[in-house]
N, C-alpha and C positions, 0 to 999 in steps of 0.2 A: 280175865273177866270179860264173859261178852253182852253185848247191848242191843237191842233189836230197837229201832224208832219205827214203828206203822202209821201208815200214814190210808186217812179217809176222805174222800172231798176234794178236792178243786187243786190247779197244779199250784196255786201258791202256800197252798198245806204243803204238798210235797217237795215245792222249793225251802220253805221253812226247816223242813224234816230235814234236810239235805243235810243245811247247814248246823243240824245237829250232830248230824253223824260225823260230820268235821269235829268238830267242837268235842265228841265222847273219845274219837280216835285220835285228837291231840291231848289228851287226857289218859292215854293210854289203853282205851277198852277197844276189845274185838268188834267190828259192828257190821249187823245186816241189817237192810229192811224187809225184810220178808218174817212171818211168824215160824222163827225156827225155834229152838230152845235156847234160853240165854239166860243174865242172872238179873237184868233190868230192861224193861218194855217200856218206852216212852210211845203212846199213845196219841195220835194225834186228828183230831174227832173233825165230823163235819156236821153241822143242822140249816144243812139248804133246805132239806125235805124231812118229814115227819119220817121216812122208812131211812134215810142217810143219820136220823139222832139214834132209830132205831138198832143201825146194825154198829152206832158208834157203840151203844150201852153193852150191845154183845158182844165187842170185841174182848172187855174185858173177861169174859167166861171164855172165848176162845184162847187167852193169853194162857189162862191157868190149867186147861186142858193141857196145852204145850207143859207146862211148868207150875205145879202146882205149891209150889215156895218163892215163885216166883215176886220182883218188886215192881209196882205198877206205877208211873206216873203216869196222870192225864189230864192234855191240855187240848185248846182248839175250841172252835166256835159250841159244841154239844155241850162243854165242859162250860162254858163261860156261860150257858142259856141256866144248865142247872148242874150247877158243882155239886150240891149235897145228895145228887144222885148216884154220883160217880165218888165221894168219899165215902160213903157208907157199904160201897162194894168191898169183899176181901180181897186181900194182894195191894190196894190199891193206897199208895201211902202220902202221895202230894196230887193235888189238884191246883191246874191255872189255865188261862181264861182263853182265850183266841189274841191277846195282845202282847207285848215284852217278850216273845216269845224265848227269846236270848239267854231269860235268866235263868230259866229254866236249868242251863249246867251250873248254877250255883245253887239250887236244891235239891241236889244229888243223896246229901244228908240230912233233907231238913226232913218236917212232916207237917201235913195241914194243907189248906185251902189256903190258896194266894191269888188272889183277882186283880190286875191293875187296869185302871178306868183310864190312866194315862196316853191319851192319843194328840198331844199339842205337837209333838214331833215324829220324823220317820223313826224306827227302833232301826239299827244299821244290826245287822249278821255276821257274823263269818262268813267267806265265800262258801257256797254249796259245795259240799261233796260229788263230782260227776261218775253218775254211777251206769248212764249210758252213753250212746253216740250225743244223742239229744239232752240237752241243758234247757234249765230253766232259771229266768236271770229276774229277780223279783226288784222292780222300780218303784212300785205304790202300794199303799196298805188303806183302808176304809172305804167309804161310799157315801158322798152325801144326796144320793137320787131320790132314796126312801120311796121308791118302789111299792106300791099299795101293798104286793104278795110277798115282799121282802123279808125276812129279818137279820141279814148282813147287816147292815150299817149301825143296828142297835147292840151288835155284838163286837164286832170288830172298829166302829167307831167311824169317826170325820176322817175323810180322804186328807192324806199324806206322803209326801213323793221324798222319795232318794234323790240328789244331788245330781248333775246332768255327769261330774268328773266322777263321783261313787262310782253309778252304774255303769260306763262306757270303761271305766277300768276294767270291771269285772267281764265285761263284755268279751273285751278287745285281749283277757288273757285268758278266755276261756281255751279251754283243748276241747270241748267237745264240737262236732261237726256240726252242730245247728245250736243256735243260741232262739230260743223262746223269750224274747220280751214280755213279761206278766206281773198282773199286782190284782186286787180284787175291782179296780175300775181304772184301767190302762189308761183311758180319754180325756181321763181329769188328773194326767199327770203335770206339775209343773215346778218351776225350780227358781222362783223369782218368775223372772220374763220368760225364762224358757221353757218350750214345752216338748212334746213327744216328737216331734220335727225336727226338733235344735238335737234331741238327743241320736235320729236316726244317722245326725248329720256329722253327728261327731264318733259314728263305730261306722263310717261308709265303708273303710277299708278294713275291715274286721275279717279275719281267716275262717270266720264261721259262718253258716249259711245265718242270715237275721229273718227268724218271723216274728210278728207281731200275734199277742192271744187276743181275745176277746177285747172289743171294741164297740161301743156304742156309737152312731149310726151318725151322730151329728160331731164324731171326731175325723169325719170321711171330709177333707177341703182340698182345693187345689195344692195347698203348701205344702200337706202332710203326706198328697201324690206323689208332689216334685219331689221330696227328701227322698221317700220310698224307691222313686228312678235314680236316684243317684247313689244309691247302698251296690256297694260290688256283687255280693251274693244276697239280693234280697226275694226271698219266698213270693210268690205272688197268692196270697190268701187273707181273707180277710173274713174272721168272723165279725159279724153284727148282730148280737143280739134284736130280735122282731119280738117276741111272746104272741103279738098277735097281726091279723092283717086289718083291723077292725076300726076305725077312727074313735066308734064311741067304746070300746072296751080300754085302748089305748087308752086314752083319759080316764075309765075309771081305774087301768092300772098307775096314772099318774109318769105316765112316759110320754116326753116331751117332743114328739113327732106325730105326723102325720101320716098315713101309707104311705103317699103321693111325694112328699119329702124322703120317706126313705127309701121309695124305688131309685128318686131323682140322683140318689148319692149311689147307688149302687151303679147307674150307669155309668156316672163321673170314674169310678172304678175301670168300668170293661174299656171305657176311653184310654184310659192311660196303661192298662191290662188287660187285653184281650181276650186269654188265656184265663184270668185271673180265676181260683175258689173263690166262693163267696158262701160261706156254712153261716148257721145262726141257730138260735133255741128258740121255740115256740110250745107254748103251753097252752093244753087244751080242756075246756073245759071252765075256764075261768067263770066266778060267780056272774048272771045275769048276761052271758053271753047267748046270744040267739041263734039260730041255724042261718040265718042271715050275718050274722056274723061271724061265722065259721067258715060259711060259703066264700066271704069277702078275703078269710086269711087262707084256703087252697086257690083262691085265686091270685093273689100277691105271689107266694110261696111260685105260680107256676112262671107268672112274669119276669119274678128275678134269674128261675133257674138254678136254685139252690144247687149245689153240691154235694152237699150234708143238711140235714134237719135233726138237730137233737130236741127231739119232742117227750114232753110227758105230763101225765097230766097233773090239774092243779093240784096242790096239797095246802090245807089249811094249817096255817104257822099261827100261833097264839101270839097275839101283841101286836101284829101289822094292822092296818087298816082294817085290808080285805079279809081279815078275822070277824068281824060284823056282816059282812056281806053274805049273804041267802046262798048255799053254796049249790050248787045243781045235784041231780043225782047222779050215783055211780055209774048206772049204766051208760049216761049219757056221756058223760067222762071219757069212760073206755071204748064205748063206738067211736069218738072224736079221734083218742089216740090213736086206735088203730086204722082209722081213714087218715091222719098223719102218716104215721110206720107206714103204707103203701103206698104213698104220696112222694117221700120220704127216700126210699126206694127205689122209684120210677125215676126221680128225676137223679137220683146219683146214680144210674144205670147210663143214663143220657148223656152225661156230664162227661163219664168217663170212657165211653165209646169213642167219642172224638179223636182220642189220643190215642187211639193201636196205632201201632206203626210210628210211632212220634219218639224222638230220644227224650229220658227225660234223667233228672240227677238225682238219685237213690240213694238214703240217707239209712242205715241200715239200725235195726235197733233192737231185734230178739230171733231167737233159732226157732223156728215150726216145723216140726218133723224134716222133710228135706230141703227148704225153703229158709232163707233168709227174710224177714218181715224189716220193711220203717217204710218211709213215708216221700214222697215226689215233694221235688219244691212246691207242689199246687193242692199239696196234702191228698193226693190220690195213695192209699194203702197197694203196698206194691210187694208182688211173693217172688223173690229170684233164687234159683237153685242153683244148692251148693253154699260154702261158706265167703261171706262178705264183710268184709271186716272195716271197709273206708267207704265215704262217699264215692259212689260211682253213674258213670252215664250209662245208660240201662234203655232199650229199645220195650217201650209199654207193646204185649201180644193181646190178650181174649181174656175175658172176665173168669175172675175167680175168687170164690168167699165172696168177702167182703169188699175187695177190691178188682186187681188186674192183675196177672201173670207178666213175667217181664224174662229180659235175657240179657246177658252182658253185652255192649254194643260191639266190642272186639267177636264177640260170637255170633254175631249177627248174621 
């Protein structure tokens, strides 16, 4: 019997998924995550964005194209906005929500919509299945920020952290070459007194390279520096979510920073890392945002010297705030994005210029025609030819794709 778990949406879907595949292959099914053919598809959906509920509802018809006797479970944030969407599909025989995700291998035989509202504690997993070099080690689960444009928090629930000794186990036995720290709000991880510091402080010595995902802007402090200097292989990258550069849009998205404070914490960064990425999201187009305000976020964006910019523009989610709010027109939407995307662009051209001629340590993670693909500790995307199979030091050459060309340093 084999089992395919797909996974849509954000890496702590796909750390979830992981630990399905554990959990199906100690239960004895064959398991991939890719849409191959198989005799059970666990589904596992995203609704960040109206087009990500979109391509979660079509997964299902993609499922049964593959296999058309196929058995569908689907769970995940799309599922939990609207289950009776997704039970009334064929193939499709259990429905569950973006929470518990766990129990999920106990309804392998059931049938029916199962929801649980349940968020007073962390849900613990099975360790993830590691299916590349790269791991993802999930600490926290919910959001209490409520975000004007949000609807995470109302899906996936009040923020809730793993144990500082849970997570640093799973950490410190992972095999894969980079261990991802992630949860849906990393910032607001804590465990009692302890927080995302205490926890860096207790995997310092960890075999695996440790980055940190996504990070909100006022989790940037001297302390959580200092931990980050003392981790033996620690990543020097840091995402910060911005959405925007604007002081009055910021409040009307209900984010608790200022520009001026969050440029101030990015510097505290290049202080203590020099070198350091520093990527974020930024969305364009937000209701009531002016050209003046737009102006104000290509200008922030050029201060900090982004790295990466994952931009796109806004999408109206039913139930959040900014659901009420006058939404702009499309056109004006997609000029914005697209003066992002070359903004975008220009400054990850710059960022990574710097580094020809520089060693840096290549984390390898899928084959592209002749080229090895993963990722620099400073998250620069990196193409080394020929087959690579371990972390290696790798001399960064001249831009290519999306990133740099690189060469083994012993070939240098």
């Amino acid at each position: 019997m084999k089992a395919v778990v797909f996974t849509l949406g954000c890496k702590v879907n796909g750390c979830e998924s992981a630990s399905l595949l554990r959990g199906l292959e100690e239960r004895g099914w064959e398991v991939s995550d890719e849409l191959v053919p198989a005799d059970l598809y666990i589904l596992n959906t995203c609704a960040v964005t109206g087009e990500a509920e979109k391509k979660s509802r079509q997964a299902v018809a993609r499922v049964r194209a593959v296999n058309p006797n196929a058995r569908i479970i689907v769970c995940g944030c799309a599922a939990e906005r609207t289950p009776e969407t997704f039970a009334r599909k064929e193939n499709v025989f259990v429905v569950t929500g973006a929470r518990q995700k766990g129990k999920i291998l106990a309804l392998l035989d059931g049938q029916g919509v199962f929801l649980d509202e349940n968020d007073a504690s962390y849900d613990e997993l099975l360790p993830p299945k590691t299916l590349k070099a790269r791991a993802f080690v999930k600490i926290q689960d919910g959001c209490n920020n409520f975000c004007s444009y949000c609807i995470i928090p109302y899906l996936r629930g009040r923020s809730r952290s793993r144990s500082v000794e849970s997570a640093a186990a799973e950490i410190l036995s992972s095999p894969a070459e980079e261990v991802v720290i992630t949860g849906i709000d990393v910032s607001s991880y804590r465990d009692g007194e302890r927080d995302l510091a205490d926890l860096l402080l207790a995997v310092k010595d960890a075999g695996s390279r440790i980055r940190l995902g996504s990070l909100e802007v006022g989790a940037i402090t001297p302390r959580l520096l200092d931990a980050a200097k003392q981790v033996r292989d620690f990543a020097p990258h840091f995402h910060l979510s911005l959405q925007s550069g604007s002081d009055a849009v910021l409040r009307k998205m209900n984010r608790h920073y200022t520009r001026e404070e969050y440029f101030a914490r990015t510097r505290l960064i290049r202080d203590c890392f020099p070198d350091a990425a520093v990527t974020t999201d930024v969305i364009a187009g937000f209701p009531g945002e002016t050209e003046e305000d737009f102006a104000q976020t290509l200008d922030l964006c050029r201060r900090v010297r982004f790295s990466q910019i994952h931009c796109f523009a806004y999408s109206r989610r039913t139930g959040t705030v900014a659901a009420k709010f006058e939404d702009l027109p499309p056109a004006v939407k997609k000029r914005r994005l697209h003066e992002l995307l070359a903004l975008a662009e220009e400054l990850r051209r710059e960022y990574e210029a710097a580094f020809a001629g520089k060693v840096l340590e290549f984390v390898p993670e899928e084959r592209k025609g002749e080229y090895t693909v993963g990722y620099s500790e400073n998250y620069i995307r990196l193409y080394v030819a020929g087959e690579i199979a371990r972390k290696t030091r790798v001399v960064a050459l001249s831009p290519y794709q999306d990133g740099l060309k690189a060469i083994v340093k012993e070939d240098f």
